[in-house]
C-alpha positions in Angstrom: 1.9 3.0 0.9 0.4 4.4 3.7 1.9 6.5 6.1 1.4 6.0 10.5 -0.6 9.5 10.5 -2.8 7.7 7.6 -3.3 4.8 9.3 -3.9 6.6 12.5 -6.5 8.9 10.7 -8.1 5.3 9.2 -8.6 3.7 12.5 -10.0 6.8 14.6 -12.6 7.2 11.8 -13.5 3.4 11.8 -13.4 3.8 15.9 -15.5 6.8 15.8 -18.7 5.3 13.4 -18.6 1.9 15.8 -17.5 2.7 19.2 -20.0 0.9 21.1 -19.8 -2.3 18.9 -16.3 -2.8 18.5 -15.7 -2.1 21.7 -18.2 -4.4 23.2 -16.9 -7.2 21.2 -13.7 -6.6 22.1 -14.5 -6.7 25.7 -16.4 -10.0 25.1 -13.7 -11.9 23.3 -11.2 -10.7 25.9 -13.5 -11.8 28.8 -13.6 -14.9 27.1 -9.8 -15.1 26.5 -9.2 -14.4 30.0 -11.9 -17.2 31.0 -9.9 -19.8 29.1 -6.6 -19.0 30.3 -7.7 -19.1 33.8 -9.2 -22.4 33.2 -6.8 -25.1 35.0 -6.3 -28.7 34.1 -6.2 -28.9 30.3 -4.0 -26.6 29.5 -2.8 -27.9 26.0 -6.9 -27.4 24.8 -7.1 -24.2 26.4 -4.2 -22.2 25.2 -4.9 -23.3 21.7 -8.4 -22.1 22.2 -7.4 -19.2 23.9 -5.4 -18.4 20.2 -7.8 -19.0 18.3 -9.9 -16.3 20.3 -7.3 -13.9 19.9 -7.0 -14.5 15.5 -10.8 -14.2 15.7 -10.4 -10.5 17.4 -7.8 -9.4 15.2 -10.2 -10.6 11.7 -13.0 -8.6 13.0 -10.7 -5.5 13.2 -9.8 -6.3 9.5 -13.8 -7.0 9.0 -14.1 -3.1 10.2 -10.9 -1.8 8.1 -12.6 -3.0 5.0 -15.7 -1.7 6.0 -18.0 -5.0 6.1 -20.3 -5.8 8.6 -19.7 -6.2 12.1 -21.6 -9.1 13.8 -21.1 -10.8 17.2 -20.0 -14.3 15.3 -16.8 -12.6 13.5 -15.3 -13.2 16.7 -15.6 -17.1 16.4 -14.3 -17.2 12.9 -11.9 -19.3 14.0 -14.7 -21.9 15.1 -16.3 -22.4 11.8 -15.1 -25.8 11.6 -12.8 -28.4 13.7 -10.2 -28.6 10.9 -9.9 -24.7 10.5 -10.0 -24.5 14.5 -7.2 -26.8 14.5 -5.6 -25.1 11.3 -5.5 -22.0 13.3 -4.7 -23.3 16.5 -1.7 -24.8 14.8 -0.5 -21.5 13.1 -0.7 -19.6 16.2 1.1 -21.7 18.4 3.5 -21.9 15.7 4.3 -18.3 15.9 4.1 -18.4 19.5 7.2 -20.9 19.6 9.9 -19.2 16.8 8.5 -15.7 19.2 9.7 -17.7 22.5 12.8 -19.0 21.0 14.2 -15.8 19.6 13.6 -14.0 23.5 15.4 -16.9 24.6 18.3 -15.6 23.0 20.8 -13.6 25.8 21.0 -9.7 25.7 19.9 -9.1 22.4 16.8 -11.8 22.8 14.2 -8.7 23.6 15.0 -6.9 20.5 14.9 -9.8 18.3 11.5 -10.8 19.7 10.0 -7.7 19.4 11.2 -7.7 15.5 9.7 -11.0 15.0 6.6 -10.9 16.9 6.1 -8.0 14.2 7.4 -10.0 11.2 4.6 -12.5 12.4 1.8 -10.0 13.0 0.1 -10.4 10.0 -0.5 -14.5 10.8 -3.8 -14.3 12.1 -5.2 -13.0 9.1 -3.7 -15.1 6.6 -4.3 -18.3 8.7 -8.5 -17.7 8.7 -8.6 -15.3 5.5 -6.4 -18.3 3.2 -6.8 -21.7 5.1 -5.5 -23.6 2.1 -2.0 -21.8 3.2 -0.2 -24.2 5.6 0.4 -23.2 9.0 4.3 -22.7 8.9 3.8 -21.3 5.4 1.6 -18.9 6.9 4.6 -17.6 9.1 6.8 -17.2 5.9 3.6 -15.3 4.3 3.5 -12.9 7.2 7.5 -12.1 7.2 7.4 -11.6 3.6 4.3 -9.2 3.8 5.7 -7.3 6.4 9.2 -6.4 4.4 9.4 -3.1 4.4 6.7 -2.4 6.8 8.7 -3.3 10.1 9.9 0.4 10.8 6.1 2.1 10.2 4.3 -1.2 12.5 6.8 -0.6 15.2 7.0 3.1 15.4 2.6 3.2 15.1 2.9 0.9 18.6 5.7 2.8 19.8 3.8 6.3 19.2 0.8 5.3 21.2 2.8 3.7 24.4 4.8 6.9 24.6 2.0 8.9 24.1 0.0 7.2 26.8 3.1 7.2 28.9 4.1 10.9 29.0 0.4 12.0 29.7 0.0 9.4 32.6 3.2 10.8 33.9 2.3 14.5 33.3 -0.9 13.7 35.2 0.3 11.8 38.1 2.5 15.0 39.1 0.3 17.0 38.6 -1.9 15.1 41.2 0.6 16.6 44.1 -1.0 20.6 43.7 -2.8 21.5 46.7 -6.6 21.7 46.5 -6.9 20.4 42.4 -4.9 17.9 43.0 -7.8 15.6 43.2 -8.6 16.9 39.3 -5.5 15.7 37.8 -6.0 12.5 40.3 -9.6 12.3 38.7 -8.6 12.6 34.8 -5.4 10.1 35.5 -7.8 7.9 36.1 -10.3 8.4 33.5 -7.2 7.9 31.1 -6.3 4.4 32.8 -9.9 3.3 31.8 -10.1 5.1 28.1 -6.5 3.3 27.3 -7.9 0.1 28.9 -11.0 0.2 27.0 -9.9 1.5 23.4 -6.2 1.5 23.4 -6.3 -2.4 22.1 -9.0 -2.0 19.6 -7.0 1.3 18.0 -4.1 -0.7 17.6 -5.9 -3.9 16.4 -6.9 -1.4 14.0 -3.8 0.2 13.1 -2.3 -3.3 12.4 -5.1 -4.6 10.1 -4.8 -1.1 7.8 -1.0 -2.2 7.6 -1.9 -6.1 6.5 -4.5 -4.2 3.6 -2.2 -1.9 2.7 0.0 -4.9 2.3 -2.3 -6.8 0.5 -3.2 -3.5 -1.9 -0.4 -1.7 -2.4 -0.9 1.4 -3.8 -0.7 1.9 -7.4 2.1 4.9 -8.2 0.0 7.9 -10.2 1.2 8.7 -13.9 3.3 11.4 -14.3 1.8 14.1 -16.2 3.8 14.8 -19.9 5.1 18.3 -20.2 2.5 19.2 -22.7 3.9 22.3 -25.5 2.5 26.2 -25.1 2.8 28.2 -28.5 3.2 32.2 -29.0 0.9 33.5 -31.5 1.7 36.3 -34.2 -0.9 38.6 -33.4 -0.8 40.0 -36.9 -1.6 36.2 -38.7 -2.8 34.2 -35.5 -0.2 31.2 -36.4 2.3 30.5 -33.7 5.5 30.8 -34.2 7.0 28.5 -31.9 6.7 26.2 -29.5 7.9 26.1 -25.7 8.3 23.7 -23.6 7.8 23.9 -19.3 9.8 22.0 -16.8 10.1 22.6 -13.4 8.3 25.7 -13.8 11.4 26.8 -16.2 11.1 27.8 -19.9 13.2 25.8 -22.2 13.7 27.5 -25.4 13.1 25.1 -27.8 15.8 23.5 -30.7 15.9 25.5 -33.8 15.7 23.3 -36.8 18.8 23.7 -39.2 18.6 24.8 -42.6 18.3 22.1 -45.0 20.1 22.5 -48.5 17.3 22.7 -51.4 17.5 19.8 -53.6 18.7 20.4 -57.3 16.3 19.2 -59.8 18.3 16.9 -61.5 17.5 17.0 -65.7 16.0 13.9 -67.0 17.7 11.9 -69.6 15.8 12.2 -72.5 14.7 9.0 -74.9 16.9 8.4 -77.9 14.2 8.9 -81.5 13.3 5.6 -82.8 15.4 4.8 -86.1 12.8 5.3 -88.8 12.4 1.7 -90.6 11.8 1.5 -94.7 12.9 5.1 -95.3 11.4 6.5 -99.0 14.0 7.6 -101.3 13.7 11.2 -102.2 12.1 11.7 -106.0 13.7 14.1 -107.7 12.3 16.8 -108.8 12.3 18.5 -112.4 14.5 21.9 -111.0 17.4 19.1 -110.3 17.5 17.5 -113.8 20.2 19.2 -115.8 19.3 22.0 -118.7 19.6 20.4 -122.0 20.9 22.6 -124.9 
């Protein structure tokens, strides 16, 4: 899994090949955000629509994470039809309710929103990537993706806002030196306009890299087998025996014990065949008697 310096590295590199594009599609699907939530009257079509915008935004910064192509339409993905307009809409104001409920709760209710709005991050893509996943499955998708990932997703927002912070403070007392004040003044506010501009786009970024790495997890590498050096007899060239490396730490190997040599055992040999018939012995003329 990916570390928040990883994912970091990941987004400034996507950032830095498309800079103009993603960020003037960003700005065009949060102008048109901003157009539909100003838009009075119907306010149950255009919050929903308004939603929709915003899980159109945050599959384009996936679209970029993978590396596919950018076009001006990946920010209506949302639209490509009125049932996965209203599949979406659904989901979103889904997640927008269970996010509103657990602030709602007293003292502890900001902590437990933050923690869930994270949970749910991961919503927008699953609701337009897999439309055949139900809206409030989608929610259950996202919470289950995000287990383990809370800690990193938190501290990679957390980071930035300090970051962003601290130099805006740094900068705004430096602003009070006579005569360069105006310097400090000048890059304080060239840093209100870079955060405005790119700060959202590096952390739509930073979030899709955590819902691929999700999606991928990474595969653990092999570990390599202690593999057996021998010494060699210089005289003969054969080794003579093996050792073994681990941690960087000779082990000497086993020496075999002595095994006893086997006694031939003598062989039982076959019994003669009894002779059959046997031909009587004829005498001979020494063994007649002498006559007289």
């Amino acid at each position: 899994m990916s570390s928040i310096t990883q994912n970091y590295k990941a987004a400034f590199e996507i950032l830095k090949k498309r800079p103009v594009l993603l960020w003037g599609l960003s700005l065009l699907s949060n102008f048109l955000i901003l157009i539909v939530s100003l838009l009075g009257g119907a306010r149950i079509i255009t919050f929903p629509v308004a939603l929709v915008l915003e899980a159109s935004l945050s599959v384009l910064y996936l679209k970029g994470v993978r590396g596919e192509g950018i076009e001006t339409k990946n920010i209506f993905s949302g639209f490509t039809s009125l049932k996965q307009a209203v599949h979406v809409a659904g989901g979103m104001l889904w997640m927008v309710l269970w996010v509103v409920l657990w602030c709602l709760i007293p003292v502890v209710g900001i902590v437990f929103g933050i923690i869930k709005a994270i949970e749910y991050s991961f919503t927008p893509y699953i609701l337009i990537t897999h439309p055949e996943i139900e809206a409030m499955d989608a929610l259950k998708e996202s919470k289950k993706m995000t287990n383990g990932l809370k800690g990193k997703m938190f501290g990679a927002q957390a980071l930035v806002i300090v970051a962003i912070v601290v130099c805006a403070a740094i900068l705004g007392a430096l602003t009070i030196i006579p005569f360069i004040g105006s310097v400090f003044g000048l890059l304080l506010i060239v840093l209100i306009v870079a955060v405005a501009a790119f700060c959202p786009i590096f952390l739509g970024l930073v979030n899709a890299k955590f819902y691929e790495d999700a999606l991928h997890p990474a595969q653990p590498m092999p570990q390599p087998q202690p593999q057996p050096q021998f010494n060699f007899d210089p005289y003969t060239g054969k080794p003579i025996q093996p050792q073994y490396q681990y941690g960087g730490q000779q082990v000497p190997p086993v020496q075999p014990q002595p095994q006893p040599t086997p006694q031939s055992v003598p062989q039982p040999q076959p019994a003669p065949a009894p002779e059959s018939n046997p031909v009587p012995e004829t005498p001979t003329d020494t063994d007649q008697p002498t006559r007289i």
